[in-house]
C-alpha positions as CSV (number, residue, x, y, z in Angstrom):
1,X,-15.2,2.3,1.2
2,X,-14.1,-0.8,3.1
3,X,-10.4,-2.1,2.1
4,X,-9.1,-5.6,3.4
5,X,-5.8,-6.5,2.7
6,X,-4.2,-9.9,1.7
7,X,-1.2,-12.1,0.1
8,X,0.7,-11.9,3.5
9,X,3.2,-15.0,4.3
10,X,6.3,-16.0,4.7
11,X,8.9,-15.7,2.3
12,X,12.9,-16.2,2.4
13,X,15.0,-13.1,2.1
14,X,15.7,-11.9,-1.6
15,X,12.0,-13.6,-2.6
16,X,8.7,-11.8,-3.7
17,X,5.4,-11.3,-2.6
18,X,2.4,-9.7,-4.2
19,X,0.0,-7.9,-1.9
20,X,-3.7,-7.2,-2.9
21,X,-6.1,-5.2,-1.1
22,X,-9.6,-5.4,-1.8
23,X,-12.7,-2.4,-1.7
24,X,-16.0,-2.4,-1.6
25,X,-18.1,0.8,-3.2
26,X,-17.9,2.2,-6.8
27,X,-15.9,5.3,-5.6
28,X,-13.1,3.2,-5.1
29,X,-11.4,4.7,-7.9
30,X,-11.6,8.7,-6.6
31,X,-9.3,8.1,-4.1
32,X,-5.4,8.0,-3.9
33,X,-4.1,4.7,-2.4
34,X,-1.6,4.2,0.0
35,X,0.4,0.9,1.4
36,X,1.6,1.6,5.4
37,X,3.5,-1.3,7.6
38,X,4.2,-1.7,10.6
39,X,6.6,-3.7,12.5
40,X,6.5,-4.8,16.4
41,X,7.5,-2.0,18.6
42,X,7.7,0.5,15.8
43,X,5.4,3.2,14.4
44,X,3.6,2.9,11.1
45,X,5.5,3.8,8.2
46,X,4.6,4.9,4.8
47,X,5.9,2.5,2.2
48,X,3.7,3.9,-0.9
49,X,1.2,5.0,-2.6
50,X,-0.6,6.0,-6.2
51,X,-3.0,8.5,-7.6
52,X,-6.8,7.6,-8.7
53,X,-6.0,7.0,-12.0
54,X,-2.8,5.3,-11.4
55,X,-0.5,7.6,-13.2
56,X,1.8,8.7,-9.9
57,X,3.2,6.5,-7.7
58,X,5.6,7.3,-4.2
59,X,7.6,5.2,-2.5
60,X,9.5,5.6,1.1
61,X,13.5,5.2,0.0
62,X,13.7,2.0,1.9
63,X,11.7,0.2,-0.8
64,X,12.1,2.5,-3.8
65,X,13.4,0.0,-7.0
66,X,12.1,-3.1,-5.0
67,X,8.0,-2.7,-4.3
68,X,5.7,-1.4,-7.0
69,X,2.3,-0.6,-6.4
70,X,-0.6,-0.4,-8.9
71,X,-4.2,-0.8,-8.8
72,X,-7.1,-1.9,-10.7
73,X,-10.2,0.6,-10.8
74,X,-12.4,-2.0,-12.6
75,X,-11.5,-4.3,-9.9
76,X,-11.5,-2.0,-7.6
77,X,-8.4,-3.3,-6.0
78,X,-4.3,-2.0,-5.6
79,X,-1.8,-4.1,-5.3
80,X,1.9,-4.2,-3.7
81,X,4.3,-6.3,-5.7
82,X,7.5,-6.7,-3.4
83,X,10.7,-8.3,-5.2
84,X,13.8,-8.7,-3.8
85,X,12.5,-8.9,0.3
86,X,14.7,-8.3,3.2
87,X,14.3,-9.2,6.7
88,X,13.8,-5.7,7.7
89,X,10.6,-5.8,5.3
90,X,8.8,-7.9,7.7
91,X,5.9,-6.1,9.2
92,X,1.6,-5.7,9.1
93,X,1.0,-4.6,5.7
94,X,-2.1,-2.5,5.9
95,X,-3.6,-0.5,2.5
96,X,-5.5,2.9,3.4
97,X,-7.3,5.7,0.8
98,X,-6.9,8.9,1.3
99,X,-9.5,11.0,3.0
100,X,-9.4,13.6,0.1
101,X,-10.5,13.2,-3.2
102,X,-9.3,16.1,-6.1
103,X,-10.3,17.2,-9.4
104,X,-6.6,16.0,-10.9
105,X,-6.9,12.1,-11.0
106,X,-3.1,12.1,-11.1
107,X,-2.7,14.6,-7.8
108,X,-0.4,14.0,-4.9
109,X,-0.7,15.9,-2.1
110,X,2.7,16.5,-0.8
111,X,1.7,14.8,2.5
112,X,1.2,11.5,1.0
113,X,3.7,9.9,3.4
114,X,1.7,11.1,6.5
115,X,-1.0,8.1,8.2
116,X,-3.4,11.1,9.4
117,X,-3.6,11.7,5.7
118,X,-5.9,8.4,5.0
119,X,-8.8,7.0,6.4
120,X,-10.6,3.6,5.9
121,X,-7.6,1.4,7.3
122,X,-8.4,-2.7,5.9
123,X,-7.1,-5.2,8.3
124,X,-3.3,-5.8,7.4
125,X,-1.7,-8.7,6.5
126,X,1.4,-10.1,7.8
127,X,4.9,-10.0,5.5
128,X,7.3,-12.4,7.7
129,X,10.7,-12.2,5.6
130,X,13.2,-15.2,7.3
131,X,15.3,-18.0,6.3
């Protein structure tokens, strides 16, 4: 599976942006999904992520009540919607599956939050959050 990830820009604090991120290969939807950023100078962070068939979602406290992610197996796509952006948002958005694939479509592996966890990294996109 090959990911790339778009809908980057820039957007004024308190705004929205909708991320999408794009696969190629039917087995898109056997895999949990996962959103990661990463700002300059920092490590990648877990932000969030949701089970095969979509019925679980996580989310890192720092975004929980303001991003929602979802995803699309017919389109074979997830997507990030982020309301209510801050500065401190502003980072390379990347989307990543998990390596693992598990009988329970609605699994998640207590780990989720962990980068080593995924595999198949798209190219991020850029989330610049300034007035």
């Amino acid at each position: 599976v090959q990911l790339q990830a778009s809908g980057g820009g820039l957007v004024q604090p308190g705004g929205s942006l909708r991320l999408s991120c794009t696969a190629s290969g039917r087995i898109f939807s056997t895999y949990n999904m996962g959103w990661f950023r990463q700002a300059p100078g920092k490590e990648r962070e877990f932000v969030a992520a949701i089970t095969s068939a979509g019925g679980k979602s996580m989310y890192a406290n720092s975004v929980k009540g303001r991003f929602t992610i979802s995803r699309d197996n017919a389109k074979t796509a997830a997507y990030l919607q982020m309301d209510s952006l801050r500065p401190d948002d502003t980072a390379v958005y990347y989307c990543a599956k998990q390596s693992m694939t598990y009988r329970d479509k609605n699994y998640m592996p207590t780990n989720y939050y962990i980068p080593s966890m995924y595999s198949s990294w798209g190219q991020g996109t850029q989330v610049t959050v300034s007035s």
